[in-house]
Backbone as JSON Lines, residues from 0, in Angstrom:
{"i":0,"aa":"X","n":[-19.6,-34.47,-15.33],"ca":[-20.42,-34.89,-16.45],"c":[-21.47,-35.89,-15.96]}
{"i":1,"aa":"X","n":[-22.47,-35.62,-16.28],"ca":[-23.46,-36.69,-16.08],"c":[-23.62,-38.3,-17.19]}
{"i":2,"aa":"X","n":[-24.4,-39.24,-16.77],"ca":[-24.54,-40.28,-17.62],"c":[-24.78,-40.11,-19.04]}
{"i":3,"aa":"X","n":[-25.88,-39.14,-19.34],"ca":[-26.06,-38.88,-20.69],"c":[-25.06,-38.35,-21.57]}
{"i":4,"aa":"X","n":[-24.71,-37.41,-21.19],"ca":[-23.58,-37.02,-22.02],"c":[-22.42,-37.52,-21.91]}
{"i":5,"aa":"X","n":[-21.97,-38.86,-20.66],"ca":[-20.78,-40.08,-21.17],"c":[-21.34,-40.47,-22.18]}
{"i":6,"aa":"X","n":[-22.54,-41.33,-22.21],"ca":[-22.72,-41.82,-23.4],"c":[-22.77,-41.81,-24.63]}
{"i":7,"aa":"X","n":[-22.99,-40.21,-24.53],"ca":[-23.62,-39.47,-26.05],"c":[-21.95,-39.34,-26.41]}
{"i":8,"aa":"X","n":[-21.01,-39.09,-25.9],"ca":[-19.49,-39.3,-25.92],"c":[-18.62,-40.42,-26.4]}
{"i":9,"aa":"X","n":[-19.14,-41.39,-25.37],"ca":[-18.65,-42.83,-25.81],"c":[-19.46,-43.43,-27.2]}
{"i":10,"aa":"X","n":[-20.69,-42.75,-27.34],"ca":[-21.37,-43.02,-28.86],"c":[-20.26,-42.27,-30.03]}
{"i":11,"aa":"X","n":[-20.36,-41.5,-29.69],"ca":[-19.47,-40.16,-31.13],"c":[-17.79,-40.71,-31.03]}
{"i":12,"aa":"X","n":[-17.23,-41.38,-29.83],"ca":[-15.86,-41.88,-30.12],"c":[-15.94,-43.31,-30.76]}
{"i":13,"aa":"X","n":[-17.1,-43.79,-30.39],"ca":[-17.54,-45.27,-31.63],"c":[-17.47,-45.15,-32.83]}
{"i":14,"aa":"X","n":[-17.99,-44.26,-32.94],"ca":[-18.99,-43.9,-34.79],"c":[-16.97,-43.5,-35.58]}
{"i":15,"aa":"X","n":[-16.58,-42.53,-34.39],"ca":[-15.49,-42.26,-35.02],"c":[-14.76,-43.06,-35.68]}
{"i":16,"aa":"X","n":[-14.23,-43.95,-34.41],"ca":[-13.46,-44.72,-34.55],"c":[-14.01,-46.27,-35.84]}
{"i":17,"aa":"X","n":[-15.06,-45.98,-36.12],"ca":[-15.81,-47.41,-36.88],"c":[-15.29,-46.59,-38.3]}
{"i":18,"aa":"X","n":[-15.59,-45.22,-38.06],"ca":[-15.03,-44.51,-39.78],"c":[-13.75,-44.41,-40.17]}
{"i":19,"aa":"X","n":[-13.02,-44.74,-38.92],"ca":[-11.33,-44.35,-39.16],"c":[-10.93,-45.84,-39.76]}
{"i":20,"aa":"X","n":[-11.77,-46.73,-38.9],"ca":[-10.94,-48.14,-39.88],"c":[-11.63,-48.15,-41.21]}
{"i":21,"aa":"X","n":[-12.59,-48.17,-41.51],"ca":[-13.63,-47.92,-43.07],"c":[-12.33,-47.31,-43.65]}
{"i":22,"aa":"X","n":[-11.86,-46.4,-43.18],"ca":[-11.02,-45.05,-44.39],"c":[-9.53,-46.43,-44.47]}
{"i":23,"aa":"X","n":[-9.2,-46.37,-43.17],"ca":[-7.56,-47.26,-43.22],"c":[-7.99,-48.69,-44.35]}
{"i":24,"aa":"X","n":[-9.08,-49.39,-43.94],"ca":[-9.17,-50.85,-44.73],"c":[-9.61,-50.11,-46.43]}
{"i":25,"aa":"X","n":[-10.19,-48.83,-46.45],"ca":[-10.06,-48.88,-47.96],"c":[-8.33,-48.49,-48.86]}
{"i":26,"aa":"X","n":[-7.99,-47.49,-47.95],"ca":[-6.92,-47.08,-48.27],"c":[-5.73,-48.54,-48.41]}
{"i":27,"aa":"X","n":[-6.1,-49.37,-47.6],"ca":[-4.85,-50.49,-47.43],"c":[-5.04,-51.43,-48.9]}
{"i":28,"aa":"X","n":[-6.87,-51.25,-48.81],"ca":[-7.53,-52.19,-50.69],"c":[-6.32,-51.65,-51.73]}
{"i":29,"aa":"X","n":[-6.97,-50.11,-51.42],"ca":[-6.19,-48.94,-52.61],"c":[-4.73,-49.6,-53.18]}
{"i":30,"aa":"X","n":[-4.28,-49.58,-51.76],"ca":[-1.98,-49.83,-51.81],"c":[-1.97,-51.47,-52.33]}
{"i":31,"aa":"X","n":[-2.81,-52.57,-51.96],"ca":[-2.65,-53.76,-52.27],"c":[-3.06,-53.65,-54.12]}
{"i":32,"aa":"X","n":[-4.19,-52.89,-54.43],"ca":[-4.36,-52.87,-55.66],"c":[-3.06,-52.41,-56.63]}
{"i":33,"aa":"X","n":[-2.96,-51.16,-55.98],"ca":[-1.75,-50.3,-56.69],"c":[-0.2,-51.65,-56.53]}
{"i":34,"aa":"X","n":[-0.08,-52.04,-55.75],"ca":[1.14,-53.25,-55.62],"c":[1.13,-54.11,-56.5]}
{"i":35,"aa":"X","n":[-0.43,-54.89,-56.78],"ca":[-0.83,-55.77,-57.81],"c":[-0.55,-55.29,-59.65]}
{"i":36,"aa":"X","n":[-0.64,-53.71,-59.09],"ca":[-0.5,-53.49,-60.76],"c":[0.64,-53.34,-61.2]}
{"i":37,"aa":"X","n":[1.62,-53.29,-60.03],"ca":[3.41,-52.82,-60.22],"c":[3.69,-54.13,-60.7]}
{"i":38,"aa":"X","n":[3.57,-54.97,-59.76],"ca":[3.55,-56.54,-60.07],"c":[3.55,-57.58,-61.43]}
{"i":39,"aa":"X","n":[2.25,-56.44,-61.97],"ca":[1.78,-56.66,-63.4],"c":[3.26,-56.05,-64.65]}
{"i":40,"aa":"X","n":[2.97,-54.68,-64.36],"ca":[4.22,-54.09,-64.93],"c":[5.68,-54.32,-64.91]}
{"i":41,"aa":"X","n":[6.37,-55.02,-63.79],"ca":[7.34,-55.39,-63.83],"c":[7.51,-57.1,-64.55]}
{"i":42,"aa":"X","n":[6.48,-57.32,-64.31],"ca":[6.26,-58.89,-64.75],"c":[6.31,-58.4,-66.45]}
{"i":43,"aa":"X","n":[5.39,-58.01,-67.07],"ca":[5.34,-57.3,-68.64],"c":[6.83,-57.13,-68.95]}
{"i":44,"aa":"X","n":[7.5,-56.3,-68.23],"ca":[8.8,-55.47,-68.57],"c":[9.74,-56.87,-68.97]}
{"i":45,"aa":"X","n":[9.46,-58.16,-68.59],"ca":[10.81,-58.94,-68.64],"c":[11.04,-59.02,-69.99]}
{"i":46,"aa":"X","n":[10.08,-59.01,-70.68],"ca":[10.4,-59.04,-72.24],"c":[9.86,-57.91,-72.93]}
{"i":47,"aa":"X","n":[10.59,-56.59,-72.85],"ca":[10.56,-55.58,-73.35],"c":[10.18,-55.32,-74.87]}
{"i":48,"aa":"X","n":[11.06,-56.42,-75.51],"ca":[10.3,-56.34,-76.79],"c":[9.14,-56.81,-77.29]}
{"i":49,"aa":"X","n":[8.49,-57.64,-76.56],"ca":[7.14,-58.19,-77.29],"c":[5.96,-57.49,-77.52]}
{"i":50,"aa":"X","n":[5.59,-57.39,-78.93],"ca":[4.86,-56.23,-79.52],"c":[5.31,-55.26,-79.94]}
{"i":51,"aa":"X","n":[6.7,-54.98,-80.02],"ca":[7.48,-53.58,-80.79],"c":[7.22,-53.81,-82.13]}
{"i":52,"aa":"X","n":[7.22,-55.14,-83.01],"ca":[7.42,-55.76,-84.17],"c":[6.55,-55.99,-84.62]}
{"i":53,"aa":"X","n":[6.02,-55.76,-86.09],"ca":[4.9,-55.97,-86.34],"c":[5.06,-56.65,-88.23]}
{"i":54,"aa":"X","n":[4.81,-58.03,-88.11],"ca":[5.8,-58.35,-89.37],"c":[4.36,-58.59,-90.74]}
{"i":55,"aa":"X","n":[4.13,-57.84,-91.74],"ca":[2.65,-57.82,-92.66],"c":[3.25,-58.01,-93.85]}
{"i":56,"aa":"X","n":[3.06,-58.94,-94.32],"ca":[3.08,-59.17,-95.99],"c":[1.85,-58.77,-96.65]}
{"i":57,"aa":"X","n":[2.23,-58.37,-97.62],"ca":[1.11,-57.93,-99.2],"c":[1.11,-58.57,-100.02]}
């Protein structure tokens, strides 16, 4: 292989590799978001009843 086409090589395994973490750091946002909302939901759940009841006089 000549110089040009190492480079043009070592360019296209850059670019790759710069898109593979882009995809992993969004995907990791994604799982920390999705964790935050379980978080939310289990936190809600401790008092199962609040808001079942709805007490209206006339």
């Amino acid at each position: 292989m000549d110089i040009s086409a190492l480079s043009s090589l070592a360019s296209t395994t850059s670019a790759a590799s710069a898109i593979e973490v882009a995809l992993l750091k969004k995907a990791m946002d994604t799982f920390e978001d999705t964790g935050n909302d379980m978080v939310r939901m289990m936190e809600a759940s401790v008092t199962p009843y609040l808001g079942q009841n709805i007490d209206i006089s006339l």
